[in-house]
LUMLUMPA-565356 format. One line per field, with one value per residue: residue in one letter; x, z, y of N, C-alpha, C, O, CB in turn. Coordinates in pm, whole numbers. Atoms other than C-alpha are relative to their C-alpha. Glycine has a CB too. Layout:
REM LUMLUMPA-565356
code [A	...] .
n_u [X	...] .
n_w [Z	...] .
n_v [Y	...] .
ca_u [X	...] .
ca_w [Z	...] .
ca_v [Y	...] .
c_u [X	...] .
c_w [Z	...] .
c_v [Y	...] .
o_u [X	...] .
o_w [Z	...] .
o_v [Y	...] .
cb_u [X	...] .
cb_w [Z	...] .
cb_v [Y	...] .
This chain:
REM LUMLUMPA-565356
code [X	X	X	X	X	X	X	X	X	X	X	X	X	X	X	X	X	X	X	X	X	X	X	X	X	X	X	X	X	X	X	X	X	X	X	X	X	X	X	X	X	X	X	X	X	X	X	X	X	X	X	X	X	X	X	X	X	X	X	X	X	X	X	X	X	X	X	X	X	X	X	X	X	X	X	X	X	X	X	X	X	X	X	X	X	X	X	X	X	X	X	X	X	X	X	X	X	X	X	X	X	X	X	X	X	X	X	X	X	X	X	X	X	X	X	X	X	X	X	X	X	X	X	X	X	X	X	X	X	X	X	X	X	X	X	X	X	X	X	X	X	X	X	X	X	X	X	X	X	X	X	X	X	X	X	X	X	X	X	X	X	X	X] .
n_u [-27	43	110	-12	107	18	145	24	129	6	97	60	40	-43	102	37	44	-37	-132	-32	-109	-18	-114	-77	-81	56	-135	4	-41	-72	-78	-132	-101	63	27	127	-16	82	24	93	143	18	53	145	-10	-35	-134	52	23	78	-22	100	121	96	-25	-33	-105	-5	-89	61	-123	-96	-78	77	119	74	46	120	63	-104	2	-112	-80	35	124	28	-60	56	151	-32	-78	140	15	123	-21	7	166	33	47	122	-6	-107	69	146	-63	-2	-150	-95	3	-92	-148	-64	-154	54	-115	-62	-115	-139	-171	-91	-97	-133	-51	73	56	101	-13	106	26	105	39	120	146	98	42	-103	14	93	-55	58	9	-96	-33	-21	-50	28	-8	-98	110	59	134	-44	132	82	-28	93	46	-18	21	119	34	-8	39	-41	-45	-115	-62	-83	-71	-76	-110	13	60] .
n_w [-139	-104	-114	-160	-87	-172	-90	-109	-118	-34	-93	-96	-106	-118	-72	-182	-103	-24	68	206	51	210	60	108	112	58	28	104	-36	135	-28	20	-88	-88	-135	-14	-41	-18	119	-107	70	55	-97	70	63	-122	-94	-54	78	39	-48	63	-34	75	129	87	117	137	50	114	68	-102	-88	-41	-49	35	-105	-53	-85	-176	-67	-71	-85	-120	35	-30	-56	-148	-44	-25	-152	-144	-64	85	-26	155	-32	-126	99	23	132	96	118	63	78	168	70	21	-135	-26	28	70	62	158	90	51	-31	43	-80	121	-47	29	-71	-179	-36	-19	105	70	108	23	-139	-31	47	-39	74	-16	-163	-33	-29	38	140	80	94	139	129	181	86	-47	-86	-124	-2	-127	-36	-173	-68	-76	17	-127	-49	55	148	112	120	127	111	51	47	44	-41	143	8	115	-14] .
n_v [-24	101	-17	-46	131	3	2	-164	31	-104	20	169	-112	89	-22	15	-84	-145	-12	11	-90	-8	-38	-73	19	136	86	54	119	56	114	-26	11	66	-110	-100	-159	-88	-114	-109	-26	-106	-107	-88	-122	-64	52	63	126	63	118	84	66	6	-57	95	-42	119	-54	-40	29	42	-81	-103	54	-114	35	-31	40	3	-57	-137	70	-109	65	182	28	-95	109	174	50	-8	-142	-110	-108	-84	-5	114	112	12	-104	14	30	-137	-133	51	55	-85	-13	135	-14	90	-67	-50	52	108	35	68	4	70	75	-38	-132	-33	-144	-27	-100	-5	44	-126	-79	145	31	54	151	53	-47	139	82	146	58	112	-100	141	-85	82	-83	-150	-30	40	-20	-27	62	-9	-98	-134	-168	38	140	39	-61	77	-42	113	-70	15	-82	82	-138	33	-71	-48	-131] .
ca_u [18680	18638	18328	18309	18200	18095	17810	17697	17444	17278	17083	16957	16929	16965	16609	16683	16478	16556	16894	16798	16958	16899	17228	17370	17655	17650	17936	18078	18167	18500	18505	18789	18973	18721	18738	18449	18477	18269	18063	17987	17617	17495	17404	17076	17071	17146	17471	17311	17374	17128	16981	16820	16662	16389	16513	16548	16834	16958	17266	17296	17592	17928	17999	17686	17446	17108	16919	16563	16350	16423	16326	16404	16648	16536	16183	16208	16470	16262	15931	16150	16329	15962	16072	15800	15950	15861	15470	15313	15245	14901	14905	15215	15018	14778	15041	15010	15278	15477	15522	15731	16027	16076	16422	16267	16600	16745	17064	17417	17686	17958	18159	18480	18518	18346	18144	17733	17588	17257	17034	16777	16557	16353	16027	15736	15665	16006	15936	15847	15965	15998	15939	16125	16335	16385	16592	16455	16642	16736	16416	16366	16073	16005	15697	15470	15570	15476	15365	15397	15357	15119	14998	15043	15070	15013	15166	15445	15677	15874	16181	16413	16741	16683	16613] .
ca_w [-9042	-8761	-8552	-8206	-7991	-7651	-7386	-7222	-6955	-6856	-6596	-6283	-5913	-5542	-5334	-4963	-4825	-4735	-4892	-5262	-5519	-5927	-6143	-6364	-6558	-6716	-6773	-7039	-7074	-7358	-7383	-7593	-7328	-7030	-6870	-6743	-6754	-6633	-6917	-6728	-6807	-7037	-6913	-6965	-7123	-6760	-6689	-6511	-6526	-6706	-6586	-6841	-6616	-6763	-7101	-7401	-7646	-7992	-8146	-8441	-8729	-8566	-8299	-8213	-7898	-7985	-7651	-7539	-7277	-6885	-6592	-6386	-6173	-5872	-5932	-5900	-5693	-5397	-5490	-5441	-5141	-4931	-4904	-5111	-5074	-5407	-5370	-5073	-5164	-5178	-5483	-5671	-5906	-5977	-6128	-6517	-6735	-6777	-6399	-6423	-6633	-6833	-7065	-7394	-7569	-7813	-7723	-7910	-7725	-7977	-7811	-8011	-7890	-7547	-7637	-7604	-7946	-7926	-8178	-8327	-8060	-7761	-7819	-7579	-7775	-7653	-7277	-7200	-6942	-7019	-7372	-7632	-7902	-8248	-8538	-8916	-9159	-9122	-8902	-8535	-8384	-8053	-7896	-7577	-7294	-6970	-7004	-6622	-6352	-6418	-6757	-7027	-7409	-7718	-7937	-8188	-8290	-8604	-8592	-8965	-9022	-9339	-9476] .
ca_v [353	76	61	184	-112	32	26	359	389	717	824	572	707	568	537	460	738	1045	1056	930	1089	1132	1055	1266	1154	804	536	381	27	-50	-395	-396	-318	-431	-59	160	540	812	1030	1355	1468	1692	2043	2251	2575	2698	2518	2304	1888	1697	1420	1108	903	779	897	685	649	431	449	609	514	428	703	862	773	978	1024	1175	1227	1192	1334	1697	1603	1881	1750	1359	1374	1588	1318	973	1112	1171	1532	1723	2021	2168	2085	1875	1499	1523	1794	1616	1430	1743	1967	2038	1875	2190	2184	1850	1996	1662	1727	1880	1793	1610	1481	1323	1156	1103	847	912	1274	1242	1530	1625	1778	1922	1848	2132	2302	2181	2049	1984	1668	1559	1628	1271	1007	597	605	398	545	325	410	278	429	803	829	831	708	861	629	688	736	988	1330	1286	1071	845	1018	793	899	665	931	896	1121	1068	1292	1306	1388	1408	1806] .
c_u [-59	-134	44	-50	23	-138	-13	-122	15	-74	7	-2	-9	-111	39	-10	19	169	13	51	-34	128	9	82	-39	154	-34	96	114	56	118	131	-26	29	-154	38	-127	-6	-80	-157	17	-44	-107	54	45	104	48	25	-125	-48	-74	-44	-108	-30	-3	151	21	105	-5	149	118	59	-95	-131	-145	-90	-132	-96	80	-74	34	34	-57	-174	-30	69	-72	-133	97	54	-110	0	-93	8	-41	-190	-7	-46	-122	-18	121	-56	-97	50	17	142	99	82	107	175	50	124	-91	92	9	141	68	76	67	106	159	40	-19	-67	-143	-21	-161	-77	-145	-73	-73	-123	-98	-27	93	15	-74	106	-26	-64	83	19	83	56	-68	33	89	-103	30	-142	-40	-168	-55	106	-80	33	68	-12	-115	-82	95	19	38	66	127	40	89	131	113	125	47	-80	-114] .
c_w [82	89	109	84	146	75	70	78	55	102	151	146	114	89	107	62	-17	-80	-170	-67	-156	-68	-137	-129	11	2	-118	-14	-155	27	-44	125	178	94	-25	21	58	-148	81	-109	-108	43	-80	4	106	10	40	-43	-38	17	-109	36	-29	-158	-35	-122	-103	9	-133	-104	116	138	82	119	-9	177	-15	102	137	96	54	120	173	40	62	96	165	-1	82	154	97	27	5	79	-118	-33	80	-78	-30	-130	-98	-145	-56	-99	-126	-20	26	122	-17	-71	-67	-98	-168	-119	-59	-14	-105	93	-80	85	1	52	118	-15	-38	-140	37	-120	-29	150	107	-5	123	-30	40	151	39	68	-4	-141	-65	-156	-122	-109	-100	-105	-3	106	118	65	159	59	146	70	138	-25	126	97	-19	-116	-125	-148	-109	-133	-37	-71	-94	-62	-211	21	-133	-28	-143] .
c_v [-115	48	-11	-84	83	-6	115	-40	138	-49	-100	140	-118	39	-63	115	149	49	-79	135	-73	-5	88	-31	-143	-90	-97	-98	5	-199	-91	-10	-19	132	103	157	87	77	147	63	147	138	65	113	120	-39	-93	-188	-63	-137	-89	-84	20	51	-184	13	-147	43	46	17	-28	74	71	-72	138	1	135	-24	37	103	135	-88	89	-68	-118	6	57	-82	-109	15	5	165	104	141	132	9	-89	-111	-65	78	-46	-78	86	68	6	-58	75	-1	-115	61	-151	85	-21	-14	-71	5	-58	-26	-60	-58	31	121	23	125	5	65	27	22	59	23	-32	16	-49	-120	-91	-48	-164	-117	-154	-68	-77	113	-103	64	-79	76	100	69	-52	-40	-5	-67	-41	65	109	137	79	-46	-52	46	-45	51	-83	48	-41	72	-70	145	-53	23	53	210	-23] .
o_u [-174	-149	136	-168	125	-241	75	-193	122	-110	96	-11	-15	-100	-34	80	6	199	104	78	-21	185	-53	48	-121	257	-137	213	61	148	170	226	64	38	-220	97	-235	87	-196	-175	102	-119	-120	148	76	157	162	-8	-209	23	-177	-109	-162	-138	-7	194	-33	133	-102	232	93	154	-58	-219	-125	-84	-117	-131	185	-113	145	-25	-61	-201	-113	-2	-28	-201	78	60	-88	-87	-115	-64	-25	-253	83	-95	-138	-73	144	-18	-171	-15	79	242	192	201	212	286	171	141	-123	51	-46	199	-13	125	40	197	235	148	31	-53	-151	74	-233	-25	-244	-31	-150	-180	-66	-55	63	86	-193	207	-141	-104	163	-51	177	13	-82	-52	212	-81	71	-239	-16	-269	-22	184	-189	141	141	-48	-213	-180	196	-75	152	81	205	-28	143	110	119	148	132	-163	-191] .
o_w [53	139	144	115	215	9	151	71	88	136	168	146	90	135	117	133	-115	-109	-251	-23	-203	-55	-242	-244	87	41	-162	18	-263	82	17	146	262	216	-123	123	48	-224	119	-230	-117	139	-202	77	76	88	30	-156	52	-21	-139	-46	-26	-212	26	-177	-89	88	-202	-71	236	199	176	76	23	235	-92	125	162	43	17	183	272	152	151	187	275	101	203	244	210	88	93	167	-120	-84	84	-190	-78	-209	-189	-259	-149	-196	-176	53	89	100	31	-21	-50	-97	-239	-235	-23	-84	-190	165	-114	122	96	111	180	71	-144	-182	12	-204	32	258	81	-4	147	67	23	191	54	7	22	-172	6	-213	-105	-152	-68	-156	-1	154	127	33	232	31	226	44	125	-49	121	43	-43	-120	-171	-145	-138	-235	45	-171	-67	-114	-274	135	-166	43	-175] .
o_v [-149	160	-85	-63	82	-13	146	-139	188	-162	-183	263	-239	153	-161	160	223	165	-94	247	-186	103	78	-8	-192	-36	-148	-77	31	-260	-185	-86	-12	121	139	193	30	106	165	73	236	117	66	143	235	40	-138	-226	-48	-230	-29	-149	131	72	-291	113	-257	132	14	103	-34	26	140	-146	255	-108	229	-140	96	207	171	-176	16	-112	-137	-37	24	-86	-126	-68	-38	229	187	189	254	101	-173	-100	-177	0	34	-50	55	107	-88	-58	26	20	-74	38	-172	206	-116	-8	-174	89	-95	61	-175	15	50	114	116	212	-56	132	-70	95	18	-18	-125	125	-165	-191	-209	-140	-192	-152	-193	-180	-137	196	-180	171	-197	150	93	180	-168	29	-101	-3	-128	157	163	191	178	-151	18	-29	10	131	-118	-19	-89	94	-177	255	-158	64	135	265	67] .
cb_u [-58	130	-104	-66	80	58	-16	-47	24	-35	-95	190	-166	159	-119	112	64	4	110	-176	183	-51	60	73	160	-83	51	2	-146	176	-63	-13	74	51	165	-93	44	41	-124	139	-135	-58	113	-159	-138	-67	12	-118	56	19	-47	16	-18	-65	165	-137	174	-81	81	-102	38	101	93	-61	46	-111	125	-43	-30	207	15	-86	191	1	-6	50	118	-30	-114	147	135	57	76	-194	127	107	-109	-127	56	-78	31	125	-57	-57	121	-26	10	-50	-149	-90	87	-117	210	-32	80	-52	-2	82	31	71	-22	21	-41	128	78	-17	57	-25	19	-133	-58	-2	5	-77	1	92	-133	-78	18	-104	-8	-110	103	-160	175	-165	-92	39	-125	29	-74	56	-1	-41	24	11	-193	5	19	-63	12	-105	44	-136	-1	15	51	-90	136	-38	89	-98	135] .
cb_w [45	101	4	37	5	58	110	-101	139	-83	-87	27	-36	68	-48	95	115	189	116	-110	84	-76	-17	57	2	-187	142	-84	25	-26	2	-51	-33	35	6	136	-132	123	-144	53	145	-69	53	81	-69	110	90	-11	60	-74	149	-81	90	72	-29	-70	83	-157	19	33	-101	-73	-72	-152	172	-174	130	-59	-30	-14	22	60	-64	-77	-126	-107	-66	-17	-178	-127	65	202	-34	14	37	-163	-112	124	23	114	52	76	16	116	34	-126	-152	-36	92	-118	154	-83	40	-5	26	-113	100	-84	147	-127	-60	-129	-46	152	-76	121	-176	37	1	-135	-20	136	-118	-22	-167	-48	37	-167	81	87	-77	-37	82	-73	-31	-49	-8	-161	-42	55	-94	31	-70	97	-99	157	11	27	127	82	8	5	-20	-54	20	-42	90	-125	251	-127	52	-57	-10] .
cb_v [136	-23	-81	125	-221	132	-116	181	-144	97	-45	-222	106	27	-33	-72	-40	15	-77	-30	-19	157	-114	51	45	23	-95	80	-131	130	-55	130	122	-158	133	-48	79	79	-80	185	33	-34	112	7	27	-15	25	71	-91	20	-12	-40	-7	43	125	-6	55	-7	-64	150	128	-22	94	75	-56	-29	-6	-10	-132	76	-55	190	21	213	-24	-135	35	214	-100	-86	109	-107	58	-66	-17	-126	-23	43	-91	41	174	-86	-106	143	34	141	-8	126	-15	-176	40	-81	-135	158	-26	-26	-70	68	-81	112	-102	4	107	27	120	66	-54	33	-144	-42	98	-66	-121	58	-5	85	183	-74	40	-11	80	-204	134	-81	11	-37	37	137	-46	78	-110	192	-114	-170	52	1	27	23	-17	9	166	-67	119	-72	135	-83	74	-122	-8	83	-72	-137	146] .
């Protein structure tokens, strides 16, 4: 079977002010044929779109983008705009981890079908924005990273696919 040459891009977000805004879906570059599409986001267990800003992703064999990590979109999106409607911005850096709602998921976007697979269950360990995500092998290796803002972690997760 031919390899899938494309470029995707999740996530990103628009800060002038009061009217920023977290993205959602992602686009995907064929340069084959030099067009860009929309990839609508993935949704949380609610419905809900998913946002991966600040996620990480690899590809993984010919069809598959693996992705982790990212931001809550309700969350970041109510710090960057100034609104702090969700806690005042004196208490936004106080709030435990859990409080942030990072995306505990592990994601698939299989190119060829246009379709989202999740990928076993979510993990706390996963909940992390700005990390880096490395394939070697049949291993992932999910490294640092925030907890939440400003909270750093030198931990490394090494995820299998192997059983």
């Amino acid at each position: 079977m031919p390899r899938c040459l494309v470029i995707c891009i999740f996530g990103g977000g628009f800060i002038p002010g009061k009217e920023s805004s977290v993205l959602t879906d992602g686009l995907c570059y064929q340069p084959a044929s030099g067009q860009w599409q929309v990839l609508r986001a993935p949704l949380t267990t609610e419905g809900q779109p998913l946002t991966l800003t600040g996620g990480a992703s690899v590809s993984y064999g010919d069809t598959l983008v693996i992705c982790a990590g990212g931001v809550n979109r309700d969350i970041f999106e109510d710090a960057i705009s100034g609104r702090y409607k969700k806690v005042c911005e004196s208490e936004y850096l106080l709030q435990p981890v859990e409080w942030y709602h990072f995306n505990d998921q592990l994601l698939a976007y299989d190119v060829r079908l246009g379709e989202w697979i999740r990928i076993g269950t979510p993990s706390p360990m996963l909940a992390r924005a700005g990390a880096s995500l490395v394939l070697f092998g049949e291993a992932l290796f999910y490294i640092g990273g925030e907890l939440k803002p400003g909270v750093r972690t030198s931990d490394i997760c090494r995820i299998s696919f192997q059983e």
